[in-house]
FILUMKOL-923681 format. One record per atom (N, C-alpha, C): x negated, z negated, y negated; residue in one letter. Coordinates in steps of 0.001 Angstrom, whole numbers, plus 500000, padded with zeros to 6 digits. Each point is the difference from the previous one (the first is absolute). Last residue first. Layout:
XZYA
...
% end
This chain:
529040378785426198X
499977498845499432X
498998498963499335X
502429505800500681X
498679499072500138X
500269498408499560X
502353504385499714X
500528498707501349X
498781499238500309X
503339502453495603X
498215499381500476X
500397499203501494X
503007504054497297X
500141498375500272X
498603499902500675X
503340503764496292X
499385499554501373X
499416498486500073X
503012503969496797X
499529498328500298X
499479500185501325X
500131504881498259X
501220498859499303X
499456498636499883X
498083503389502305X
499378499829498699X
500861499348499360X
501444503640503467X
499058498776499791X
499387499873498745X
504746502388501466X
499146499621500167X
498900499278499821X
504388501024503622X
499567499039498834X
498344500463499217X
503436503824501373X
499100499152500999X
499997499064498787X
504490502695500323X
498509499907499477X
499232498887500358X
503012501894503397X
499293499790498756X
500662499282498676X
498753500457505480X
500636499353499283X
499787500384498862X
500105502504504874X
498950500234498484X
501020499037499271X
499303500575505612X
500932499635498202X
498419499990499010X
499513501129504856X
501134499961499955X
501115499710498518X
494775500553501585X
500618501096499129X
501492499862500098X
497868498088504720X
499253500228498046X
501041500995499454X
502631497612503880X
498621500996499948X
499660500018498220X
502705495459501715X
499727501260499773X
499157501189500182X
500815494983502402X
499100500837498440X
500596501030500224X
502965495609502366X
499037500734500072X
499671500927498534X
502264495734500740X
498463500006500616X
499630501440499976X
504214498821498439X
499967500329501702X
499139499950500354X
500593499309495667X
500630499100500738X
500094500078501446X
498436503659497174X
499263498835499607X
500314498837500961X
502972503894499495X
498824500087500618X
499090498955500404X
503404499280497139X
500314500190501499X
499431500213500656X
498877500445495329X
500115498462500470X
500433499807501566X
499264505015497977X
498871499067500334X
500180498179499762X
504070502866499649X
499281499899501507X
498598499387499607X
502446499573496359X
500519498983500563X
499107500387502000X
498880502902495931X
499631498561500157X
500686499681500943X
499848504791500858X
500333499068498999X
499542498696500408X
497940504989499920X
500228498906501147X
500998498555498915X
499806505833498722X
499239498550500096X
500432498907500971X
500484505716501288X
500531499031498901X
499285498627499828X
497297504648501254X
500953499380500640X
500810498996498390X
497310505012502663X
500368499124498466X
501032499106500385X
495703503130502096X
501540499288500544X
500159499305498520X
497370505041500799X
499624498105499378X
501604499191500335X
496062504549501359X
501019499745499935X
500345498548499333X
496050502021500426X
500734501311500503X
501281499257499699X
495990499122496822X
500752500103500914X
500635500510500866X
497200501062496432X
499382499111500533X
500545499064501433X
501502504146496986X
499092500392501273X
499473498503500650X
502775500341495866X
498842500198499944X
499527500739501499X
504225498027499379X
500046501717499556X
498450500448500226X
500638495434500878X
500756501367501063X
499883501080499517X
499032496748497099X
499421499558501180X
499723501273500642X
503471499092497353X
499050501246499678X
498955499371500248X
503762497639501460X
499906501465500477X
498820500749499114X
499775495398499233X
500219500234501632X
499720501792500327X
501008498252495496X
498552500236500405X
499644499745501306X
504263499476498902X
499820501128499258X
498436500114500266X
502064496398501521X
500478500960500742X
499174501349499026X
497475495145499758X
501133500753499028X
500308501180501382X
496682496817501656X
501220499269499311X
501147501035499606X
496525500194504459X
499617500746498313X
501363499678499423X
496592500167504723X
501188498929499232X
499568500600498873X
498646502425504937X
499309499486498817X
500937499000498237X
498470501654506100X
500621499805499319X
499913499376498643X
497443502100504001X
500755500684499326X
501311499707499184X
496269497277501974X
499340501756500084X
500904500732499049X
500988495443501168X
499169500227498483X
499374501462499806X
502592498368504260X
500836500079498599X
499426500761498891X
498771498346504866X
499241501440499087X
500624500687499035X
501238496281502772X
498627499387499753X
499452501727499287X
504571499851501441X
500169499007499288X
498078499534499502X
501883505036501345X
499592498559500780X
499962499312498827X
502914504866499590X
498857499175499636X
500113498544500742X
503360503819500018X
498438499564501579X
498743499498499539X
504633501515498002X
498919500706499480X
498933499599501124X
504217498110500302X
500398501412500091X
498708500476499315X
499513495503501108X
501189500586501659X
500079501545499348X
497550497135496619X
499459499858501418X
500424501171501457X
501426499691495220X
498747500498500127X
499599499867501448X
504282498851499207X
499801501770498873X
498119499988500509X
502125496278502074X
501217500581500503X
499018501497499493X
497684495987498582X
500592499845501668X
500680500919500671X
499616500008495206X
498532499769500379X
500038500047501884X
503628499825497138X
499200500902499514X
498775500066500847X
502637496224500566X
501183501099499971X
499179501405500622X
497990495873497613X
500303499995501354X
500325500855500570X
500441499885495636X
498713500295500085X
499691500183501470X
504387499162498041X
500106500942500438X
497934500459500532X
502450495998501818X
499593500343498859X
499827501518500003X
502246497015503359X
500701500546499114X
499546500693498794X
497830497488503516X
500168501102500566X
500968501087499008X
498987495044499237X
498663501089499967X
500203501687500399X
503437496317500440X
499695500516498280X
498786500919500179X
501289498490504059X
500995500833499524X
499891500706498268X
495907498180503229X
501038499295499476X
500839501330499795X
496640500923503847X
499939499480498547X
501074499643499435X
498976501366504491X
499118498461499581X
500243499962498697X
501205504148501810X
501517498827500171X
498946498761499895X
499521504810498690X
499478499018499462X
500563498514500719X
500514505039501181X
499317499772499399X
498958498895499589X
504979500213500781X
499548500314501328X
498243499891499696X
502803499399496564X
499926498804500983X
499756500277500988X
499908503337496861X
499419499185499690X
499998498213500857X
502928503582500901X
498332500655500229X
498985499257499512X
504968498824498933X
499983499762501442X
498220500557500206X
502262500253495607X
498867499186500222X
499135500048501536X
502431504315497823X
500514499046500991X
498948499066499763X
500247504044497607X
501361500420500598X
500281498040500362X
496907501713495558X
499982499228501554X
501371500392500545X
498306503390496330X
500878498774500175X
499923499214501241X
497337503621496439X
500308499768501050X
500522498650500588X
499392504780496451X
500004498462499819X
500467499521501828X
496836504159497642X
500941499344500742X
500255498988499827X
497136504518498047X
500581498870499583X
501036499626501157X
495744504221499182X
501441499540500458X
500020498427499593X
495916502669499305X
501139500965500731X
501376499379499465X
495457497328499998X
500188501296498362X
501009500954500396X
501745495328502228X
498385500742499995X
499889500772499174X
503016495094501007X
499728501233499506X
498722501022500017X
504113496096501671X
498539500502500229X
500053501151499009X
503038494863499690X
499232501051499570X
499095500895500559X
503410496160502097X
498385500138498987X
500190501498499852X
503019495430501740X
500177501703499396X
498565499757499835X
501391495413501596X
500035501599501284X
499967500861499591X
502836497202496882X
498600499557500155X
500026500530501601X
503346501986496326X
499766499074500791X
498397499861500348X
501096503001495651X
499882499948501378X
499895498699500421X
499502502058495519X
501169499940500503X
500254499175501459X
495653501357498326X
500788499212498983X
501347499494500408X
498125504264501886X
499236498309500738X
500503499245499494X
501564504037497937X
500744499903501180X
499765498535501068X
497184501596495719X
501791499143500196X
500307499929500753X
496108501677500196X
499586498732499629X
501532499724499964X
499707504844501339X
499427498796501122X
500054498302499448X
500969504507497330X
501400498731500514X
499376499587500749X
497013503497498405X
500833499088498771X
500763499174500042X
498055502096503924X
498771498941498972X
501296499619498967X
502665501810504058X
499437500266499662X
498516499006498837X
503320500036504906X
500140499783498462X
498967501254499533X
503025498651504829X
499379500917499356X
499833499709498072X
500725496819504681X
500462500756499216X
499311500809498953X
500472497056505186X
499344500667499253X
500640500559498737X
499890495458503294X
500644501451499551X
499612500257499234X
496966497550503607X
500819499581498987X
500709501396500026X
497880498918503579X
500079498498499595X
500789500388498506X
499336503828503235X
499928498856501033X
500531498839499064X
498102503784497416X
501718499826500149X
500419498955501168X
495120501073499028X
500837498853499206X
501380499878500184X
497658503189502107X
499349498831500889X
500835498732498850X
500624504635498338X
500370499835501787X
499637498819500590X
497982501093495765X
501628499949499882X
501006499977501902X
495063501068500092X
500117498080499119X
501603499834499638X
498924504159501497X
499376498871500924X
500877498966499435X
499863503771497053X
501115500031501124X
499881498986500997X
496570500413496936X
501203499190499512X
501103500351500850X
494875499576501085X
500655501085500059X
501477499254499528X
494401499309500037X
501145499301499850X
500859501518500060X
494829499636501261X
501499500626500501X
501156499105499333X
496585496770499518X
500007500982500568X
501030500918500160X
499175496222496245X
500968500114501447X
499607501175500192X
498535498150496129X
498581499869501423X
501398499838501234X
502443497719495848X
498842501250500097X
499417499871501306X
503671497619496815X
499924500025500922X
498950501131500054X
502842496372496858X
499179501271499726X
499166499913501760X
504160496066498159X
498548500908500357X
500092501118500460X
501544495765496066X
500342501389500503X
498950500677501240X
502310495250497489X
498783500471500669X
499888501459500591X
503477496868495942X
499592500583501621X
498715501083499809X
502063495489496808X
499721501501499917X
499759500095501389X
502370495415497960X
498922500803501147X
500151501865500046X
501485494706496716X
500106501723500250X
498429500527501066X
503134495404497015X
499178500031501118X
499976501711500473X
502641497604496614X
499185500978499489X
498444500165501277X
504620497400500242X
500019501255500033X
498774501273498980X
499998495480503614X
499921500075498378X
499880501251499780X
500410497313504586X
500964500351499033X
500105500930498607X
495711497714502681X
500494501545500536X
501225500567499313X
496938497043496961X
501309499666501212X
499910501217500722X
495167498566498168X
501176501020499384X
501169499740501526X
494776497878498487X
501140500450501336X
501363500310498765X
494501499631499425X
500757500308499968X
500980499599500137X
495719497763501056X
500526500959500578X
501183500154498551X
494358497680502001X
501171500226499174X
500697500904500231X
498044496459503396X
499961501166499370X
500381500366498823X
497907495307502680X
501461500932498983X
499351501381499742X
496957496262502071X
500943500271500959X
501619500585499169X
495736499328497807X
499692501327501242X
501659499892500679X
499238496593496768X
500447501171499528X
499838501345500475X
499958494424501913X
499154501083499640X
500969501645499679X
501315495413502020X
500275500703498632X
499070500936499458X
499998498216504787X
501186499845499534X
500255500558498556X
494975499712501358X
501249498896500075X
500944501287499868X
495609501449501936X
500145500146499035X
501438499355500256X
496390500907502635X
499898499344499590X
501174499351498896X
497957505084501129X
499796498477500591X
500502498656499661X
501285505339499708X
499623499274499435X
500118498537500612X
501717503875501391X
498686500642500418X
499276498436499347X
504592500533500243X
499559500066500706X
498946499467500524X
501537501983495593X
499988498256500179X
499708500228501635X
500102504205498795X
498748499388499227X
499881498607500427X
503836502671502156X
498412499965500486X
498846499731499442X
504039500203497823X
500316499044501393X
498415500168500519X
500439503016496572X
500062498657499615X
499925498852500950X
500172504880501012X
499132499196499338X
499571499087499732X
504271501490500970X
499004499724501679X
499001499604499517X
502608501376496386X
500723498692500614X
499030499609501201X
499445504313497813X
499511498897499124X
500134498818500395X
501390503884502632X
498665499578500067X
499694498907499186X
504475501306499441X
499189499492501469X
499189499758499866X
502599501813496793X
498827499228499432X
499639499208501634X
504980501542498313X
498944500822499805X
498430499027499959X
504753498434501229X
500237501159499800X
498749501007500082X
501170495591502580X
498989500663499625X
500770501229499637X
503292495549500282X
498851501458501017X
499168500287499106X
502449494982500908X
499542501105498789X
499419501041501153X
503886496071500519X
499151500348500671X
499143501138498832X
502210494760499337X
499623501494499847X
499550500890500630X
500984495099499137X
500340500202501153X
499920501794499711X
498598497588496432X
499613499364500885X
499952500942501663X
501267500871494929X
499611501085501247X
499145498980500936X
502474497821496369X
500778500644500494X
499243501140501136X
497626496814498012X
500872499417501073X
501388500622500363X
496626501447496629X
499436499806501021X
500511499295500859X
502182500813495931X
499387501822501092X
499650499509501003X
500562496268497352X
501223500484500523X
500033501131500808X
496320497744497799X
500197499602500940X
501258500579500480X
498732501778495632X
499211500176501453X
500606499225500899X
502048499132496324X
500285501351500501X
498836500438501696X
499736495805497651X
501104500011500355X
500251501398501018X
496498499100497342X
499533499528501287X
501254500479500754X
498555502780495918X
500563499267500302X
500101498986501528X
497394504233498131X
499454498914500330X
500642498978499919X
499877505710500154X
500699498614499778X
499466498643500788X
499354505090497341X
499070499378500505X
501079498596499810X
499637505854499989X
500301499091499514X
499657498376500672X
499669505966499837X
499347499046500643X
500766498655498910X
500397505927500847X
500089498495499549X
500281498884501294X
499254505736499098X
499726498518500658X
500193499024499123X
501618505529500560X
499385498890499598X
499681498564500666X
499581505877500752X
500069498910500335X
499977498611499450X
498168504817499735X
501352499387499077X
500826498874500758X
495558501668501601X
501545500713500750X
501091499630499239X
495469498488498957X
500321501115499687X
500639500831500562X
501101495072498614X
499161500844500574X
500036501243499521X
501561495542497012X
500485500851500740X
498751501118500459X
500982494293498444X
499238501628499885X
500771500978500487X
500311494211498805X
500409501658500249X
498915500802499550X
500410494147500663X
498952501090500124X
501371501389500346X
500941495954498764X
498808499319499641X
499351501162500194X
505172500676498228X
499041499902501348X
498679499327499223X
504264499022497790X
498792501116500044X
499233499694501043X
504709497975500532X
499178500132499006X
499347501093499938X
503056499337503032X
500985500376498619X
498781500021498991X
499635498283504526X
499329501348499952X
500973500815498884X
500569495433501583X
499209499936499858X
498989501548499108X
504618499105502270X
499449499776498530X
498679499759499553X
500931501094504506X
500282500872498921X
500028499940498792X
498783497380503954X
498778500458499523X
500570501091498639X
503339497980503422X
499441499158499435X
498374500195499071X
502467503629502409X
500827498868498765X
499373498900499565X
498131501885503358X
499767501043499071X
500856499426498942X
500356498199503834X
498656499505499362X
499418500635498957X
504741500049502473X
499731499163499232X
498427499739499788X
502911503584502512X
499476500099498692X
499133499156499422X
502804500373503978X
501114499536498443X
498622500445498772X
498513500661504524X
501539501134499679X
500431499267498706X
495180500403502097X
500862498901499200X
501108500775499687X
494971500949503288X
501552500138499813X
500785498560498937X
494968503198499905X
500594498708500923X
501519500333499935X
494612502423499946X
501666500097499506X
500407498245500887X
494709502121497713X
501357499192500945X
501161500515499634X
494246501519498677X
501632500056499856X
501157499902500963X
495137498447498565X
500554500527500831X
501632500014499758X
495330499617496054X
501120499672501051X
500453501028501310X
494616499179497429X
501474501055499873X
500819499435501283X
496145497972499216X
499516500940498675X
501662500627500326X
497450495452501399X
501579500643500239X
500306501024499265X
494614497616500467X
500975500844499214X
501117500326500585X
495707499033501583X
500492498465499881X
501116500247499029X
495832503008501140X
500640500219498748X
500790498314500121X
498167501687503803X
498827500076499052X
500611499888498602X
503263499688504096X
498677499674500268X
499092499707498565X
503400503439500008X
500488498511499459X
498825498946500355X
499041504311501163X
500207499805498398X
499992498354499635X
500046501724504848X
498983499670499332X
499941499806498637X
503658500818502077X
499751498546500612X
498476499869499174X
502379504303499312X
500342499002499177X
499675498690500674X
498309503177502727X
499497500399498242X
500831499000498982X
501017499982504869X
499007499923499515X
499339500154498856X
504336501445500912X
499907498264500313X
498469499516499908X
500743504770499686X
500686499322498682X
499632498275500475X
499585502428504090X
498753500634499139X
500416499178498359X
503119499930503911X
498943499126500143X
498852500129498735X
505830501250499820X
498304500471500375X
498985498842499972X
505573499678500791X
498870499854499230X
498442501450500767X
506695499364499997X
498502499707500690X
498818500669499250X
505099497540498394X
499155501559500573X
498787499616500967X
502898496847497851X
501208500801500426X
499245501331500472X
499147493690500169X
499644502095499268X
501102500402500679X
500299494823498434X
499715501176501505X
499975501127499179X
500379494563499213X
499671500806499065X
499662501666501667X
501845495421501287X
500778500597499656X
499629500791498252X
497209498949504941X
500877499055499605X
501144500676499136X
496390502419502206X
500280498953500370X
501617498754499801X
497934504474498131X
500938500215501104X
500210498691500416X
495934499820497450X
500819501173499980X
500722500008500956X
497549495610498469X
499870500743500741X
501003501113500581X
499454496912495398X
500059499579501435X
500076501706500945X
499164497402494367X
499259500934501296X
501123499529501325X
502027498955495086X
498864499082500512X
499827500838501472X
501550501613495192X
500372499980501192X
498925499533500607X
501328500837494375X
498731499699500960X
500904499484501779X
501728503084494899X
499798498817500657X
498881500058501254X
503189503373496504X
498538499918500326X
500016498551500450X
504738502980499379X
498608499040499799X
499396499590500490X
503497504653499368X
499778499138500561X
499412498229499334X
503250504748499337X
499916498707499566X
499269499139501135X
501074505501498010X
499637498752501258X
499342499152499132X
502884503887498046X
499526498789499841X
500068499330501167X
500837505881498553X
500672498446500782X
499020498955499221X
502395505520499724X
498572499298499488X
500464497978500385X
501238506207501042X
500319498862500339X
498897498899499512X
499878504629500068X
500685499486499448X
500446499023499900X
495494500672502525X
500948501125499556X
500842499701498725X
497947495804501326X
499673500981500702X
501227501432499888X
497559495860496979X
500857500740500826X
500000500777500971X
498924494912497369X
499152500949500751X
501790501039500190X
497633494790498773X
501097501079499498X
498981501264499883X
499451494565501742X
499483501587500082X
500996500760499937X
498516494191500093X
501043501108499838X
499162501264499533X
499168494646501370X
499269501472499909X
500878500909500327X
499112493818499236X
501153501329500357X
499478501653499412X
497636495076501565X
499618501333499479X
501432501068499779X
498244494043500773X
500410501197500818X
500536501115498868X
496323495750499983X
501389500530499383X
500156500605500816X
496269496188498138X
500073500878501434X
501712500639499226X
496471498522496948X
500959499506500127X
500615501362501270X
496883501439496821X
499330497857499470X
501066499582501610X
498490505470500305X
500429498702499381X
500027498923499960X
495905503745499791X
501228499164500848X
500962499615499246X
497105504446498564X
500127498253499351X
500673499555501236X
496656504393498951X
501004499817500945X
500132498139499398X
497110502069497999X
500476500895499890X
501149500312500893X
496703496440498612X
501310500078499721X
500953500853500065X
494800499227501256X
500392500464498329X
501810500028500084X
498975498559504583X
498811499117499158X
500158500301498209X
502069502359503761X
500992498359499666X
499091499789499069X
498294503870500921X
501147500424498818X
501202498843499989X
495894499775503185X
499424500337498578X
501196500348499054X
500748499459504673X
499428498826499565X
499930499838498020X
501201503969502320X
501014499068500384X
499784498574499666X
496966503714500604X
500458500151498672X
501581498781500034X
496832499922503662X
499072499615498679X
500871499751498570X
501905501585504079X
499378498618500153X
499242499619498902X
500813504367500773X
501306499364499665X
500325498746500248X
495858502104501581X
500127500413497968X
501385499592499871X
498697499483504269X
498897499195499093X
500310500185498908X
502267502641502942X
500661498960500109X
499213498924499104X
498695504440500263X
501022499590499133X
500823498804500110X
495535501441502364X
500092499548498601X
501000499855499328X
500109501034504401X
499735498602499708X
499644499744498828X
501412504108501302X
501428498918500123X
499521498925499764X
498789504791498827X
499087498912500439X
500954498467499700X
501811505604501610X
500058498577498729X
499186499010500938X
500955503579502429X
498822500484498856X
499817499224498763X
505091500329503474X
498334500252499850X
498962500387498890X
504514496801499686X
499490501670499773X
498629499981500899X
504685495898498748X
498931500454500888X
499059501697499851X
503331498482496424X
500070499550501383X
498741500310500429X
499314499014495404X
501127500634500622X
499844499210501317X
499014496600496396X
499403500750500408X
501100501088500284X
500341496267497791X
500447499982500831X
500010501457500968X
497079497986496281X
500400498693500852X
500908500792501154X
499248503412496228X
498562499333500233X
500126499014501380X
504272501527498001X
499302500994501039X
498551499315500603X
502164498543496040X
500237499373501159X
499697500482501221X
498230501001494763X
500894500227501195X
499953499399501234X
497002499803495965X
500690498567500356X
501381500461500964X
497287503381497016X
499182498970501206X
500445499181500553X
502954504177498362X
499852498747499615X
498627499653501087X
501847504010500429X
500954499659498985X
499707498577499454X
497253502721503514X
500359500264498691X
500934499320498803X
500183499145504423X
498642499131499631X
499937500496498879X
503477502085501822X
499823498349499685X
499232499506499378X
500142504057501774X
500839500112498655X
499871498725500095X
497855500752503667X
499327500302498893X
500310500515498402X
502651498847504539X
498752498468499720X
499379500697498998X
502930503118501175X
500626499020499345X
499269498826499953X
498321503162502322X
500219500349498682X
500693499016499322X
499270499351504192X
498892499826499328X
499999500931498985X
504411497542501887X
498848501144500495X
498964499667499161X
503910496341501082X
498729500169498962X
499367501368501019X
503512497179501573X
500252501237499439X
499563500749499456X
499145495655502306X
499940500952501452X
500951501148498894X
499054496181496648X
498645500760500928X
499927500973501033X
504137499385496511X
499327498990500882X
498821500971500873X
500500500900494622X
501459499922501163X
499345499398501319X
498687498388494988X
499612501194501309X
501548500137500843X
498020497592494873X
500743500631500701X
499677500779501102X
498003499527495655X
499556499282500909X
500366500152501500X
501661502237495714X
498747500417500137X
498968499324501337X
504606498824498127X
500349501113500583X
498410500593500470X
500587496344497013X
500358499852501475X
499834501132500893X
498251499202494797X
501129500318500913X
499791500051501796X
497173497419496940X
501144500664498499X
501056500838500766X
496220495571501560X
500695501626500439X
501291500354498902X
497619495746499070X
499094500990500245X
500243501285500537X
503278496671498907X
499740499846499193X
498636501072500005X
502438498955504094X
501156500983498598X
498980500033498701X
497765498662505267X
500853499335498778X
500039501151498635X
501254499824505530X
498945500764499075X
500200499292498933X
500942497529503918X
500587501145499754X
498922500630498608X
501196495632504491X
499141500811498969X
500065501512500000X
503099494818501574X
499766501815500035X
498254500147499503X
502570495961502444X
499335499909498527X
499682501487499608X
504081498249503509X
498714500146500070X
499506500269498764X
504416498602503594X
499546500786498825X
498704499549499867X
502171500656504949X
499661498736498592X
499641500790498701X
502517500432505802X
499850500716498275X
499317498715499163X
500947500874505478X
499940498914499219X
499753500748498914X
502501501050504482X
498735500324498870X
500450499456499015X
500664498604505474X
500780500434498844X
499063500293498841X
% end
């Protein structure tokens, strides 16, 4: 069962940073290397410095793990990061819109005691890269830094841990900013015993998924592991995490769009002939393709090329259980599943190990198709978002997702509070 403890944060101290907004990153696997160099610009004391980008060729990886070891040391040492006096748990809210529509996720920041992915009852919902797991095992390694949460979901239908953290969050945050996706953050800080112990014996019996931050979580498990020796309380054996109710109606998953290329001879009379087998076909056009998806049961996607527009409707799961019959019913119901098994595989004749030749993920529909218009594409499937409640079903069935299955947003990001796992 997962165990939650609150914890002593360290956060920038207010009194030497004049705005937040200058420190601030979005999470490391989002950081391009332009955007690592509006950072560093915007402040010496950017967080970027410690939490490096993702993985790149041609970066001298061992000096930056030395220099975010150094500077991590050197900005506890002049104060430029303060702990707190007094362990707590973190409530972290994000007001954010998307389109017309504008929400409030309500999560908090707390500490989860390691146990082994899928194992017990913290489980992913995607599948990992090997290459990231290495680069953040070595960071944390040389640094001894919880530099950026993992973001959990859990389940509480009455609500009650967010209620109980709400008055709390009537004051002034200990920490707001807002990104440069107009994104705000706040951060607030509870150290009541009462209140804590109550969260923490209410998600006793809990199961949590992995919304976003796999690699960060495998990391971790595989640092304490690796470490000798080490009691029962050692601060290797907690991660830090997030977790946001799956319930909480400011929980929001954008969809994964893919862009398709390097199909030989494609011929659209083909492909409309080999798809009508699995779905129905209907005739759109670009200006109604995004509503018509919007609208749509789950099994619709979107194709579109610089010619023509279709919306296309699963006729029958039945192909998908023929297909897939080792896989769960929820798994087989996704539309990523759907897409990928039925549109790329069975009616375009792309292999599952030569995906990356010709397939390519891209968030907004609108910069999907002019993708397409460009020449860079030949064609692009547009799909609807994956909802929370399947990636908990998913989750619960043991089994991962294919990559790129949810885009949670807005990402948590770094530089808020983090946690020392050095003892």
């Amino acid at each position: 069962m997962p165990e939650i403890k609150p914890f002593r944060g360290i956060h920038y101290n207010l009194e030497k940073i004049e705005n937040l907004a200058d420190v601030i990153t979005q999470p490391y696997d989002q950081i391009t290397d332009r955007m690592e160099r509006a950072y560093k610009a915007k402040s010496p004391y950017n967080f970027v410095r410690l939490v490096l980008t993702k993985y790149a060729e041609g970066h001298d990886r061992q000096k930056e793990y030395a220099d975010a070891k150094r500077l991590s040391d050197e900005w506890l040492k002049t104060e430029m990061f303060v702990p707190d006096d007094k362990n707590a748990i973190y409530p972290y809210w994000q007001e954010f819109s998307v389109g017309e529509n504008t929400y409030v996720r309500k999560g908090f920041m707390c500490l989860v005691r390691l146990e082994e992915l899928g194992k017990g009852n913290i489980l992913p919902h995607e599948k990992t890269l090997s290459k990231p797991k290495v680069d953040r095992l070595n960071l944390l390694r040389i640094t001894q830094k919880d530099l950026e949460p993992v973001f959990l979901l859990y389940t509480d239908l009455k609500n009650v841990a967010n209620k109980a953290l709400n008055k709390y969050c009537t004051k002034d945050p200990l920490l707001e900013v807002k990104d440069e996706k107009e994104v705000t953050h706040k951060v607030w800080r509870v150290d009541t015993p009462t209140v804590v112990n109550k969260i923490t014996k209410l998600l006793k019996e809990s199961i949590f998924v992995i919304a976003d931050g796999h690699h960060r979580y495998e990391t971790a498990f595989n640092y304490r592991n690796e470490l000798e020796g080490i009691d029962d309380k050692h601060p290797a054996n907690y991660k830090l995490i997030t977790l946001v109710n799956i319930e909480d109606p400011g929980l929001v998953i954008l969809p994964t769009h893919r862009l398709i290329r390097n199909i030989g001879d494609f011929n659209l009379e083909a492909f409309l002939k080999k798809t009508n087998k699995y779905f129905d076909i209907k005739k759109t056009d670009r200006n109604s393709i995004v509503k018509d998806l919007d609208t749509a049961e789950l099994g619709t996607f979107g194709f579109y090329s610089a010619i023509t527009a279709y919306i296309l409707r699963l006729k029958s799961r039945a192909a998908m259980k023929r297909i897939l019959p080792d896989c769960s019913k929820e798994y087989r119901n996704l539309d990523v599943a759907v897409v990928h098994t039925l549109l790329i595989e069975k009616v375009l004749g792309i292999e599952s190990s030569k995906i990356e030749d010709h397939v390519r993920y891209e968030r907004g529909a609108e910069s999907t198709m002019r993708r397409v218009d460009s020449g860079e594409f030949q064609l692009a499937l547009l799909m609807n978002p994956t909802r929370p409640d399947q990636v908990k079903e998913v989750a619960e069935k043991r089994e991962r997702m294919p990559q790129k299955s949810t885009d949670f947003y807005p990402k948590l990001v770094s530089g808020l509070v983090f946690h020392d796992v050095a003892k």
